[in-house]
N, C-alpha and C positions, 0 to 999 in steps of 0.2 A: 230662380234657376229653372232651366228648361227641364223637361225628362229627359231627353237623350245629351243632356252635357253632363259631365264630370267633374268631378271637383277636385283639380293636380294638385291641391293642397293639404286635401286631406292625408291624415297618417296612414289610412287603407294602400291608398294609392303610392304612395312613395315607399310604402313594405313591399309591397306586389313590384313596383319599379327596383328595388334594388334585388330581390329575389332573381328576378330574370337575368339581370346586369350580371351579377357573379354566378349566375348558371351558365352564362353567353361567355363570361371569361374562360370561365374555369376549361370548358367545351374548347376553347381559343390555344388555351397554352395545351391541354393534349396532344392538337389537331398541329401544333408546333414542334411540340418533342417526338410526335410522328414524323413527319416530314425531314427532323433532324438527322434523328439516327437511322433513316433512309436513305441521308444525301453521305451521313458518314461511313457507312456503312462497306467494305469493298464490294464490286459487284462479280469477280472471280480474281480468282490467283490469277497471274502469270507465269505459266512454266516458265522453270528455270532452267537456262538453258548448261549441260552440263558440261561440266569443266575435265579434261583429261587427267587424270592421276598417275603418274610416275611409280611403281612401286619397286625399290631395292632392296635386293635380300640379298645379306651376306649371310651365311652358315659361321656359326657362335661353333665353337669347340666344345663338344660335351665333357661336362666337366666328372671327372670322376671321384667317386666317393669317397671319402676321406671322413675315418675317424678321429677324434681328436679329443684325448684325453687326459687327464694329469695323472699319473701312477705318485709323481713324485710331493712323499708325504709334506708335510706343513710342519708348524711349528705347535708345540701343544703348550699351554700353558700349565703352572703350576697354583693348586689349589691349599688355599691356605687350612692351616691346620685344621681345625676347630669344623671345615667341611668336608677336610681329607676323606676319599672313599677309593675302594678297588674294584677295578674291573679286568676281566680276563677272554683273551681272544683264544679260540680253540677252531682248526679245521681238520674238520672231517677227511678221513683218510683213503674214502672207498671212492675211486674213481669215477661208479657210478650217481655218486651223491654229493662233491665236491660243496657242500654247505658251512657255511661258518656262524658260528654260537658265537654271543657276542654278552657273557653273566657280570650282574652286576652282584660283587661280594661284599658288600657295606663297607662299613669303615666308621669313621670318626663323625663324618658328617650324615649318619643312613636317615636319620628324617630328613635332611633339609633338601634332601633332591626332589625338585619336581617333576621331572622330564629327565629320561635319559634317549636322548637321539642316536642310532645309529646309521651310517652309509657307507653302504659299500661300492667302491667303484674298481669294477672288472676291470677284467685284463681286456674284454675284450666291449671295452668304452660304456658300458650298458650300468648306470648305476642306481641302486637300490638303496629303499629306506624305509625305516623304522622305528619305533618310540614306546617307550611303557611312563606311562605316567604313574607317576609315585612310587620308580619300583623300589622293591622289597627282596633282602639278600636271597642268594641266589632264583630270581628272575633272571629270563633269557632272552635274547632274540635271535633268531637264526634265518639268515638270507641266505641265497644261492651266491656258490665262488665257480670260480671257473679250475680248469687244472693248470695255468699256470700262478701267476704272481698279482693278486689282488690289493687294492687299499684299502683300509679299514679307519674310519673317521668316527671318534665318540664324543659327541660332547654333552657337557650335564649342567640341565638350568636348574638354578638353586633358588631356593623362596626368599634368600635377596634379590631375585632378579641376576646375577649373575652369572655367565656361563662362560663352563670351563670347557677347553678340548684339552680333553684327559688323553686319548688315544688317536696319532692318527700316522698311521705306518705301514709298511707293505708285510703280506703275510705270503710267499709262497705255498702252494702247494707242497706238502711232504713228498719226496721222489722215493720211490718204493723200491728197494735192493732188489735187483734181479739175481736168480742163483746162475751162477758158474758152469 
């Protein structure tokens, strides 16, 4: 062999040959994903040209407010003996304090209560609530009444799991004798 010939068969030479080949590729598909996402690419929006809008307003009736409440009591159930307990509804007489006491006086069933829930729904729709867990003879709860004719809802979860509505009634306000 000459000095200045090569030998295309050696492994030097076919390493050095494919090195370049997947350099010259690899360069190939960039120089391709360039050019792609160039062509795909938008080259500006088109304004859009605007379309006219129609706007109808009718005027809606303002609707006015309305309360909406139940005064009118429910139905209470009755609790069997063996959990029978008493409770007592008491309203305050001073017009400026119009509160209702709402005592749990035990009874037959006094441990098995677990919750005694109280709610009161005013006269004037706003209603309120309450609970003493576990209570204990005379326990209270006292919510705000209003001066006229309130409802008064009790009911009482028991450590069966069962709950009774022991109370649920309207209590008015006492009217206070005016003198003569």
């Amino acid at each position: 062999m000459a000095k200045g010939d090569r030998d295309v068969n050696s492994q030097w030479y076919k390493s050095l040959c494919m090195k370049i080949a997947s350099r010259l590729l690899i360069l190939l598909m960039f120089l391709v994903c360039i050019l792609v996402a160039g062509c795909v690419q938008n080259s500006s929006p088109s304004p859009a040209t605007p379309v006219p809008t129609v706007t109808v307003t009718t005027p809606l009736p303002t609707p006015q407010p309305t309360k909406s409440c139940s005064l009118v009591p429910g139905p209470t159930q009755m609790v069997p003996s063996y959990e029978s307990v008493s409770v007592s509804v008491d309203r305050n007489t001073v017009t400026s304090d119009p509160t209702i006491t709402v005592t749990f006086n035990g009874g037959q069933g006094n441990g098995m209560v677990l919750q005694m829930n109280v709610t009161v729904v005013r006269s004037d729709c706003i209603t309120e609530q309450a609970a003493r867990n576990n209570p204990v003879m005379g326990e209270s709860v006292t919510l705000m009444g209003t001066l006229k004719t309130d409802r008064v809802i009790v009911v009482m979860t028991m450590t069966s799991g069962d709950q009774y509505t022991v109370i649920d009634d309207d209590y008015p306000f006492p009217m206070q004798v005016q003198p003569l």
